[in-house]
N, C-alpha and C positions, 0 to 999 in steps of 0.2 A: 263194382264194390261201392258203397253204402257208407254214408258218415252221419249219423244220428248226434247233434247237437241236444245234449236234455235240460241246459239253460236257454231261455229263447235273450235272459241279458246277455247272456253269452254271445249267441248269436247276431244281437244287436251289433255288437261290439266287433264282430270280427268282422260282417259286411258293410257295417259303415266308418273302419276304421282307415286313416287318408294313409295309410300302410300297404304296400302289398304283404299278403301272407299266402303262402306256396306250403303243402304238406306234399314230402315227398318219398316210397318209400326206396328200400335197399336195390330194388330192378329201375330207377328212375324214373319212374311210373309217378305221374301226378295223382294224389289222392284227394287232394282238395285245394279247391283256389277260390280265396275271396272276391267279391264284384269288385276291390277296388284295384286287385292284382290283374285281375282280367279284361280290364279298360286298360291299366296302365297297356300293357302287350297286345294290345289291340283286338280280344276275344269277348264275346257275350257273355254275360254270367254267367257258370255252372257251366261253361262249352271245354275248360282247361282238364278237367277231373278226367282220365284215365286215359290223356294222352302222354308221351315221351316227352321229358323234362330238356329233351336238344331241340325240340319246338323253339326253347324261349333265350337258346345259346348258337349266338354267331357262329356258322362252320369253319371257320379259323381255330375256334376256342371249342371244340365239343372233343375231341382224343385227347388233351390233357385235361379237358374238365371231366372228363370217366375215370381217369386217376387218380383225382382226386376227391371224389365219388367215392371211390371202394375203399383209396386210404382213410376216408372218415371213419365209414361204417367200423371199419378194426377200430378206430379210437376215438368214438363221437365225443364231444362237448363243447360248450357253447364257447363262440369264437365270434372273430369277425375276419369277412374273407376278404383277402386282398389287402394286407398291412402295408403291402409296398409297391403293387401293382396296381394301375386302374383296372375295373370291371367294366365290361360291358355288356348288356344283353340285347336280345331280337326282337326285335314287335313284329309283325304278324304281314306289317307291309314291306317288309325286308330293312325297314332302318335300324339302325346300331342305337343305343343311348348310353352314358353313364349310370352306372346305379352304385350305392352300398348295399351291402347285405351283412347280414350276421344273422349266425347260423345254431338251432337249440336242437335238442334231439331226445325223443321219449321212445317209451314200448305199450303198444298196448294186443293185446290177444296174444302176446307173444312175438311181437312182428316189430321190429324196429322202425323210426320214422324220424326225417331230418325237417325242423320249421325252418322256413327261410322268410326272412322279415327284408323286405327289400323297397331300396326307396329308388326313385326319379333323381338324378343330382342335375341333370342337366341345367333346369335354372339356376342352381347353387352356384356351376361353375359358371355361367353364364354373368352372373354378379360380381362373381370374384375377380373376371374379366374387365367388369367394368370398375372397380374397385381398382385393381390396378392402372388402367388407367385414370382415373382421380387421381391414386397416389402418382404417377407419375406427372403429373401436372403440378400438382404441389410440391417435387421434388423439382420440378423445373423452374420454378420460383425459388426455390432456397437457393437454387444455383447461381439463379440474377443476382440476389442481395449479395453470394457470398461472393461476384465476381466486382461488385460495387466496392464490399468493404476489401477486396485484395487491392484491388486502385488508391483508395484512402492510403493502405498500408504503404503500396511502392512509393507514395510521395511524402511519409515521413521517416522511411528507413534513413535518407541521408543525416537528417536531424538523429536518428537514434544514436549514429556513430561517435558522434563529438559530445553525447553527454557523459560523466565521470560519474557525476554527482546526484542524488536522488534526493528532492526535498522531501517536507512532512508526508506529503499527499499520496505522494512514488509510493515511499516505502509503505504508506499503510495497504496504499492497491495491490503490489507485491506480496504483503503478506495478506490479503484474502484472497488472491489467487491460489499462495499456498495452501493455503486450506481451503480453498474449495478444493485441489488436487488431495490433500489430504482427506478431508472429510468427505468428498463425492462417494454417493453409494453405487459407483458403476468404477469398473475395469477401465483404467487410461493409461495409453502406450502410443507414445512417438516412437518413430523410427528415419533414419535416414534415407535417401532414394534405392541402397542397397540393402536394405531390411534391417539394417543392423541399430538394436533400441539404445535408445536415448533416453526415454521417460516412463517411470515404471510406480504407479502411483501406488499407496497403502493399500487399497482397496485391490489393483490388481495383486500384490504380493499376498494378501488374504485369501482372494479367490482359489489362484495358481499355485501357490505354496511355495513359491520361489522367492528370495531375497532380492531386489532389487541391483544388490552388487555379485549377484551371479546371473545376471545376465544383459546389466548394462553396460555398453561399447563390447557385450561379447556372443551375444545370441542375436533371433529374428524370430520374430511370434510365430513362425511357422513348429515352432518345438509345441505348440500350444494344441496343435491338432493334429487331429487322425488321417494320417497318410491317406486312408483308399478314399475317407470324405473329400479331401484337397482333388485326388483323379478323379473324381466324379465329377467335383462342380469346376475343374479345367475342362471339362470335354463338354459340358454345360454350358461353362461361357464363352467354350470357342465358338460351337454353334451360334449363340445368343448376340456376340458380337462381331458374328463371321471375322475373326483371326484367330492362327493357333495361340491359346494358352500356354504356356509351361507349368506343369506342375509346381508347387511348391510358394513361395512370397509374393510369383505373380499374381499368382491363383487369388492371393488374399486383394491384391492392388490392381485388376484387370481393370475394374467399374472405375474406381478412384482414378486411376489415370486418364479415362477420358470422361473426366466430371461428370461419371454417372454415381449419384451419392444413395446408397437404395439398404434400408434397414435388411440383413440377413440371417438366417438361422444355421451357428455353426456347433459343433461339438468341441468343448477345449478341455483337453487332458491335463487333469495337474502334476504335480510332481512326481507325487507315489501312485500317478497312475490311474485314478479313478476321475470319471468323466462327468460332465454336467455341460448342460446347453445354454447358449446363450443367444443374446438378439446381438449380431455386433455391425455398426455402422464404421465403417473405412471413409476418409475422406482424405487430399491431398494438398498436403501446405505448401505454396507456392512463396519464392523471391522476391524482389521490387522488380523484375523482369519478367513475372507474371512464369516463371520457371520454376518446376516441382521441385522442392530441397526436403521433402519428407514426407511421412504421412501418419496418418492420424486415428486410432482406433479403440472406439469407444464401443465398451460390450458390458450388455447386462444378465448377468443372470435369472433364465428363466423355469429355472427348475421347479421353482413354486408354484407359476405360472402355469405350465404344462399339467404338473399335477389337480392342480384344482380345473383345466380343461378336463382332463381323463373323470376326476371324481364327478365331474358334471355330466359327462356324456355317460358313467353308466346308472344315472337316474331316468331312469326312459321317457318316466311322466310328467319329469320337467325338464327334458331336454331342449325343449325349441326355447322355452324361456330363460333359462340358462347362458344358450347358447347366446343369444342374441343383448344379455346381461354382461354377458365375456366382452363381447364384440364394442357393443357400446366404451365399455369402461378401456380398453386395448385402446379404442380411438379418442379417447377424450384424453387420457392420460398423455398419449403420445404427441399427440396436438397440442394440448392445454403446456404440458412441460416442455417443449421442445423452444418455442416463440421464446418464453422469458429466459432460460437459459443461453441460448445462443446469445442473445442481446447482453446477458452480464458477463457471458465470456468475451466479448468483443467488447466493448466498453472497458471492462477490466485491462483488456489488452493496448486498447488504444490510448485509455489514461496513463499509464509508463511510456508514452510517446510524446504529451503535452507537459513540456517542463520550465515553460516559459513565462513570464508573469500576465505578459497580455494574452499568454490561450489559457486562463483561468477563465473565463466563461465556458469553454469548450470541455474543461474539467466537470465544472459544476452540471452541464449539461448531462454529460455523462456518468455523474455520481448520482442523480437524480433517475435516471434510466434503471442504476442497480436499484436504487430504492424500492420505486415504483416496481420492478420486478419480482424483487425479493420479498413485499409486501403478497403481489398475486400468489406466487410459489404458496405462500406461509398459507392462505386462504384456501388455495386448493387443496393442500396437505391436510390442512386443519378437517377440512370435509371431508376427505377420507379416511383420517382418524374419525372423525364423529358417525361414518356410516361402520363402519368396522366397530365400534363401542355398540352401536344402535342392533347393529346383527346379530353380534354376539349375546346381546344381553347385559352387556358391561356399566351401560350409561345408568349414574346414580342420580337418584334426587334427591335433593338438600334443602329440602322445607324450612321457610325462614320467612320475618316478618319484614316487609318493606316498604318503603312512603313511593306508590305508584307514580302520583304525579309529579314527584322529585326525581323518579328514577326516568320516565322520559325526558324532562328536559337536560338531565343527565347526557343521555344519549344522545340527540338535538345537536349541543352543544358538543361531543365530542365530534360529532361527524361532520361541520362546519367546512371542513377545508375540503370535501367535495360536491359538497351544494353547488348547481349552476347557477349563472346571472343571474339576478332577480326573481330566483326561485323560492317563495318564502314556504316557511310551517307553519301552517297555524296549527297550533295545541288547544282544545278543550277537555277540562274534566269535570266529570260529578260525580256526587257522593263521596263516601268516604275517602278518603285517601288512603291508610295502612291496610295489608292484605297480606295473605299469605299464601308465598309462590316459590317457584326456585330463582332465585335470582339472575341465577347464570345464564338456564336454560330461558329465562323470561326475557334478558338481556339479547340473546341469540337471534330469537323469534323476531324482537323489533328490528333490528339491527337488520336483519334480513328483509325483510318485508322494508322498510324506508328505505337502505341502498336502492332495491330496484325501485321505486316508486320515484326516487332521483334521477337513476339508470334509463328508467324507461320513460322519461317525460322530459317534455322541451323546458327552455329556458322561458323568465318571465311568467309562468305557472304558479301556482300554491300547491300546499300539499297537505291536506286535513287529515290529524290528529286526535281523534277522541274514545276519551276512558272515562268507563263508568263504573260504577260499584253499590250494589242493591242487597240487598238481604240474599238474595239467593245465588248472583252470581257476580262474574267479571267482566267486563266487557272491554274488548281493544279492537280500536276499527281505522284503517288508511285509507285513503281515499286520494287518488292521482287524477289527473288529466293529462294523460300520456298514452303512447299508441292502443292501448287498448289488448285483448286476447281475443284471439278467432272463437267462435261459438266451438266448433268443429275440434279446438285442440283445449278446452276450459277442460272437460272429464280428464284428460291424462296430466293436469299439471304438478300434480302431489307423486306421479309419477317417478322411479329411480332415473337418472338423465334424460329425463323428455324436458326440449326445450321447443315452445312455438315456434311456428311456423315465420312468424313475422320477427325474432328476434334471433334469428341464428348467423348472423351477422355483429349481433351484441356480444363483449366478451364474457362466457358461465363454462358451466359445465352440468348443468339441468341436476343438479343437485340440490341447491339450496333450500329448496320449496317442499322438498322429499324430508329433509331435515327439520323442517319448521315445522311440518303434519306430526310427526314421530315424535317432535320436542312437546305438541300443544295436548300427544295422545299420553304421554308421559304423565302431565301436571294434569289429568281428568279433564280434560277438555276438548276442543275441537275449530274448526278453520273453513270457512267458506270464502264464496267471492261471486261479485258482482261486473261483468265489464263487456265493455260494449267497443269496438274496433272504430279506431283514433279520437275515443272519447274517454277513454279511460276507466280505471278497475277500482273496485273497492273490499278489500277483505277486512274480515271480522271473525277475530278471534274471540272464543265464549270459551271460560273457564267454571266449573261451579267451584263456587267459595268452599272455601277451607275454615272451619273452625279450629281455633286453638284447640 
């Protein structure tokens, strides 16, 4: 049998697509296979076409995979196969591999026919492999710090005991710990070492639909989830930690007890019964005896999450891009927010421990810490409000007349308190001075561009400022002598979180520069740059002028 392609784009497209595609009909009779499906399985072009479809299926898998064959054919439509089991198929030299497939089905002459679009995951999973390890390395670090800061704690529990009394500072730290339990947009619950809750924040009573006083000192988070989920991943982490598991609170506190602290994905039922997924991290609060007295869990809602995965993945044609758009912003979110928060919960906690007049340095120390934190937070948020305004289409401009060279030294001057040592600006302008821009969005641009230009250059440096203003345009140009940009990584820097190569070690989130291009494409204009590795960079911004 015969497959007459009558678009040769067509046919472009389907033999040099990095896809397998498999046409397969009702007798499992191969009808046609692309060159890229028949490399995958180890066959010559055009060699698959009118052999048996159990060629390309492991003899383990080939009598329930005829079953599920013929059950198609009674009720084809497009799917994806294996929602809850891994696939595997056969290459040609008898090895096994992972694959996805999902599965389309047409008629043509009257004859029915199943597309099977199938990928290679092996390197996928092979990454995620290594990905997990990574993440375990960095979970084994959170561990040290957090075995650092429980030592701190056992040696001022005894001081905890004899205080009464809580000066100004107590009580203000007390009451932003309340609210941050108040206001935190995550599910928090303590529980004692026998599951029974202690702490039941707004946020989880939102989530869960439960009052806080119908289930604290009388429930265990275990009501929170699905029975046959809890026997799964007991028999999961028996394996996992060769010891049996017990179903139920252990289930939740298996990892947490012997300080394995590792982000999870569970299902938590609410009141009336209706279910939504979460990310929830368990960890175990220990005594001044370094002795577990409860534990601790913090779960986010990933419902929105999920779905925008799903709505991404069934865009076909911008799947990889997507995908790796998810993946990015998953890692930078979770890293970026995780550092400053721990440090304001622990600072928080350990300022209601200093209540002595000579550990006010220790205070200030640690008030300084929320700052500083709460400032990066606000920065990072702030940027994903602004790409979220910028995506949607939401960011307005606010045309308005301003005195350029007053509004840089403006900014100059606020940013003073993080200039390094003997790091000066020099500022030059010419031409006119008044112009018309958005203010905000012009304030953004600088703002961003002279942090890093700070950021990313030593001490005892200058840092050149110059605006110009001509009849036809605007000119704003910086200029650093500081590490400089890889040739190799300049094309992606206007990029959504690409951050160079040389500065992934620098605290970002390869945002800002994505927002500066967006900001400069807004007010008609545009952003280049000049820079040369440990000699430093120079961008210039060009706007065309605005008439009144």
């Amino acid at each position: 049998m015969s497959f007459e392609i009558s678009s040769t784009s067509f046919e472009v497209l389907f033999n040099n697509t990095t896809v397998g595609i498999i046409v397969v009909d009702k007798s499992e009779t191969i009808f046609i296979a692309n060159d890229f499906a028949c490399k995958m399985f180890g066959y010559k072009p055009n060699s698959l076409s009118g052999k048996k479809l159990n060629v390309l299926i492991p003899i383990a898998l080939r009598k329930i995979h005829k079953q599920h064959h013929v059950a198609y054919f009674k009720n084809p439509k497009s799917r994806t196969m294996g929602k809850t089991l891994d696939i595997f198929a056969l290459h040609k030299n008898g090895r096994k591999f992972p694959v996805e497939i999902s599965l389309g089905h047409y008629k043509m002459e009257n004859k029915d026919f199943v597309i099977a679009i199938i990928n290679d995951i092996s390197e996928k999973i092979k990454k995620d492999k290594e990905i997990e390890k990574l993440n375990k390395k960095l979970e084994e670090k959170i561990e040290k710090r957090t075995k650092e800061l429980n030592r701190i704690v056992k040696r001022l529990n005894q001081k905890i005991e004899k205080i009464n009394n809580q000066d100004k500072l107590l009580k203000i730290s007390n009451n932003f710990l309340k609210n941050l339990l108040k206001n935190a947009g995550t599910s928090i619950i303590a529980t004692d070492t026998k599951g029974i809750i202690k702490l039941f924040n707004p946020t989880a009573e939102k989530l869960l639909g439960y009052k806080a006083r119908e289930v604290v000192n009388k429930k265990t988070p275990a009501i929170f989830h699905d029975p046959d989920e809890i026997n799964v991943r007991a028999e999961l982490f028996s394996k996992e930690l060769g010891v049996r598991i017990n179903p139920g609170f252990d289930t939740l506190t298996a990892k947490a007890k012997r300080n394995i602290i590792e982000n999870e994905e569970w299902t938590h039922i609410r009141k009336d019964k209706s279910c939504f997924p979460v990310s929830l991290t368990v960890s175990a609060l220990h005594d001044e005896a370094n002795n577990i007295n409860g534990y601790l869990g913090i779960a986010i809602d990933i419902s929105e999450r999920n779905k925008m995965m799903e709505d991404l993945n069934n865009a076909l044609e911008n799947e990889k891009k997507l995908g790796e758009l998810k993946s990015r912003f998953v890692s930078v979110a979770s890293h970026e927010f995780r550092t400053p928060l721990s440090t304001i919960l622990s600072s928080i906690y350990l300022l209601s421990k200093y209540t002595t007049t000579e550990e006010q340095p220790k205070r200030e120390k640690h008030i300084k810490r929320i700052e500083e934190s709460i400032q990066f937070l606000n920065d990072i948020l702030n940027e994903f409000l602004t790409i979220g305004k910028l995506e949607d289409g939401d960011q307005k401009v606010n045309w308005a007349q301003l005195d350029l060279a007053s509004e840089i030294k403006g900014i100059i001057n606020d940013i003073k308190g993080i200039i390094k040592v003997d790091q000066k600006i020099n500022f030059k302008h010419l031409g006119q001075k008044n112009v018309i821009l958005d203010p905000s969005l012009f304030k953004h641009i600088v703002l961003n561009l002279l942090t890093n230009a700070i950021k990313f250059s030593p001490e005892n440096v200058p840092i050149e400022i110059t605006t110009e203003v001509n009849t036809e345009q605007i000119l704003f140009s910086i200029k650093d002598y500081g590490i400089g940009i890889p040739e190799e990584d300049q094309k992606f820097l206007f990029k959504r979180f690409f951050r160079a190569s040389n500065a992934e070690h620098i605290k970002g989130t390869g945002l800002g520069l994505y927002i500066v291009a967006k900001h400069c494409q807004l007010l008609d204009g545009s952003i280049s740059l000049n820079s040369e590795l440990n000699k430093g960079t120079k961008f210039v911004v060009t706007f065309n002028r605005k008439k009144k």
